[in-house]
Structures are given as structure tokens and as C-alpha cells.
N, C-alpha and C positions, 0 to 999 in steps of 0.2 A: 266271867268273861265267856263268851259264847264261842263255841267251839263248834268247827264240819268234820262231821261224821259221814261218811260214803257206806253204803248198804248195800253191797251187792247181790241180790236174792228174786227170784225170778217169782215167790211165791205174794202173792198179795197180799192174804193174811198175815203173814211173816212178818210183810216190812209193817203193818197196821197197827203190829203189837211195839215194833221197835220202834216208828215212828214215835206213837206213846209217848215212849219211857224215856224216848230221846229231850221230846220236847219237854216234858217233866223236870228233866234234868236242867230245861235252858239252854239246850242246843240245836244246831240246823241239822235235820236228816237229808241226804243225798243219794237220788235212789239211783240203780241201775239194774234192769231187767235179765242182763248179761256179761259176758264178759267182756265183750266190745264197748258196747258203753262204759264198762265198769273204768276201762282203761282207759276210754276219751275221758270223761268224767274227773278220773284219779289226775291226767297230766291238767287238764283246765282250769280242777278246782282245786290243787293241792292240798287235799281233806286235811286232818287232824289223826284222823281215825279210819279205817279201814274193818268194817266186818265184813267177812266173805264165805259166801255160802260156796259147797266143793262143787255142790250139783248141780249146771249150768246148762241151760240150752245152747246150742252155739257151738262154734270151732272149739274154745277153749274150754278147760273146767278151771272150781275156782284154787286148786294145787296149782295149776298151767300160769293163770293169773297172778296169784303170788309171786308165783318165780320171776317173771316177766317184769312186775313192779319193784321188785327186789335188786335187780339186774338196771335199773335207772335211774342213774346217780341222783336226778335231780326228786325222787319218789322215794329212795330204800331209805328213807330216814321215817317215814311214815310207819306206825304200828299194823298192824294185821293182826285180828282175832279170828278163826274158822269158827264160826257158826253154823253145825251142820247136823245131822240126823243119821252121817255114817258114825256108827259107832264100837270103831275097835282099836286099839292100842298101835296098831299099823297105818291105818288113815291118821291117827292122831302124831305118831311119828313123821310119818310123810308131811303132814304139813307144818310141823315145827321144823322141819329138814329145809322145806322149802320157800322158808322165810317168813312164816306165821310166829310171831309173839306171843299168842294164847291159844286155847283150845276150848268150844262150849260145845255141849252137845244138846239136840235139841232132844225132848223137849227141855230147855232153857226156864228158867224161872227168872222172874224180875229182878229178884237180889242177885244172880248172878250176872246178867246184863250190867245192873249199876255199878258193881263189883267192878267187871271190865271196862266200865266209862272212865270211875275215877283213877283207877289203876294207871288207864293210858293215858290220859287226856293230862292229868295232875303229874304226873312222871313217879307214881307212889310205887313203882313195880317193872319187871320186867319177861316177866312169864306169867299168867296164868291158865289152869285147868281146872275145870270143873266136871266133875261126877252127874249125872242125875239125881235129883233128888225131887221132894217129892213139891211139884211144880204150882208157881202158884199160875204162872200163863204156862199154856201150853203154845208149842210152836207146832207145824205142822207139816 
């Protein structure tokens, strides 16, 4: 069954690779450039899934953003994975604080992407983190 995934990631390349792996998998990618879109987006198309990049153009970043979609009733049931390129054990707590389910850090490899599809999508889990390792896509 086809599942929406909501991509909040400003980089092109970024979403090109996620795009991919999404469709691979047999699911709909849903992009947002921002955080504002991310959040029109999240209440219109009540995704499945949520990756959220921290680093955002715009009033909000995507910490800000979590919070905000965490905080409405009719959204916090929705997962959130940070998909980002900050990478320290304090951004990573900060956004499991702030209502993130997972943590990837770019650069991401495909098995970990699918890792966090079926994880969320399939209900197989409820946390995960990922290490770097040694990538088979790079993010950028």
C-alpha cells in the first residue's frame, strides 16, 4: 500500500536522492522547500511520514517545525525523522526532545533511508538512529 512521505529539505539534490528511494519503495514523495510549506503541506496532506531537514530557509528551522507539528492534535500522531548534516549528540537530542522519532545524519546511505521507511511506515519501531557509515548515496 502506498504511503505520503512529506520531505522537508530545501536542497534539490537532497530530495533527488530521496525522491529515488521513496519511489522505489512504492511510495508518494511530498516535497517542501520550507518550513512554511512544510507545514501547509503536513495540515492538507496529512503525510504518513515526515523527514525533516533542521536547516531551513525561512522564519522557522526544522527543530521549530517539529515542535509546532507535534503541538497539533490533528498532526502529532505523525512520525518525524531529522535528516540532517548537524552532527553532534546535542542537535541529535534536541530533536528527539522536540518531537522527532528518529535521527539520520547526512551523509545518509540508502539502507538507512529504507531502514527508516519501513520502520515508520510498517509500525516495525519506534526510535531510530543512525551512525554514519560508510555511504552508499551521499547527501549533501
Amino acid at each position: 500500500m502506498s504511503k505520503r512521505i512529506l520531505y522537508v529539505e530545501d536542497n534539490p539534490n537532497n530530495v533527488l536522492l530521496v525522491q529515488r528511494i521513496v519511489q522505489a519503495e512504492g511510495h508518494q514523495l511530498l516535497v517542501a522547500p520550507d518550513a512554511a510549506i512544510g507545514w501547509e503541506t503536513a495540515v492538507a496532506q496529512q503525510p504518513d511520514l515526515i523527514l525533516m531537514d533542521l536547516h531551513l530557509p525561512g522564519e522557522l528551522n526544522g527543530l521549530e517545525l517539529t515542535q509546532q507539528i507535534k503541538q497539533e492534535p490533528a498532526l502529532q500522531h505523525i512520525p518525524i525523522v531529522a535528516l540532517t548534516a548537524h552532527d553532534s549528540a546535542e542537535v541529535e537530542t534536541a530533536a528527539l526532545a522536540a518531537g522527532c522519532s528518529g535521527f539520520l545524519r547526512k551523509p545518509a546511505d540508502l539502507r538507512q533511508i529504507r531502514q527508516a521507511l519501513h520502520i515508520f511506515l510498517n509500525g516495525e519501531g519506534t526510535a531510530v538512529t543512525a551512525q554514519t557509515a560508510s555511504p552508499t548515496y551521499t547527501f549533501i
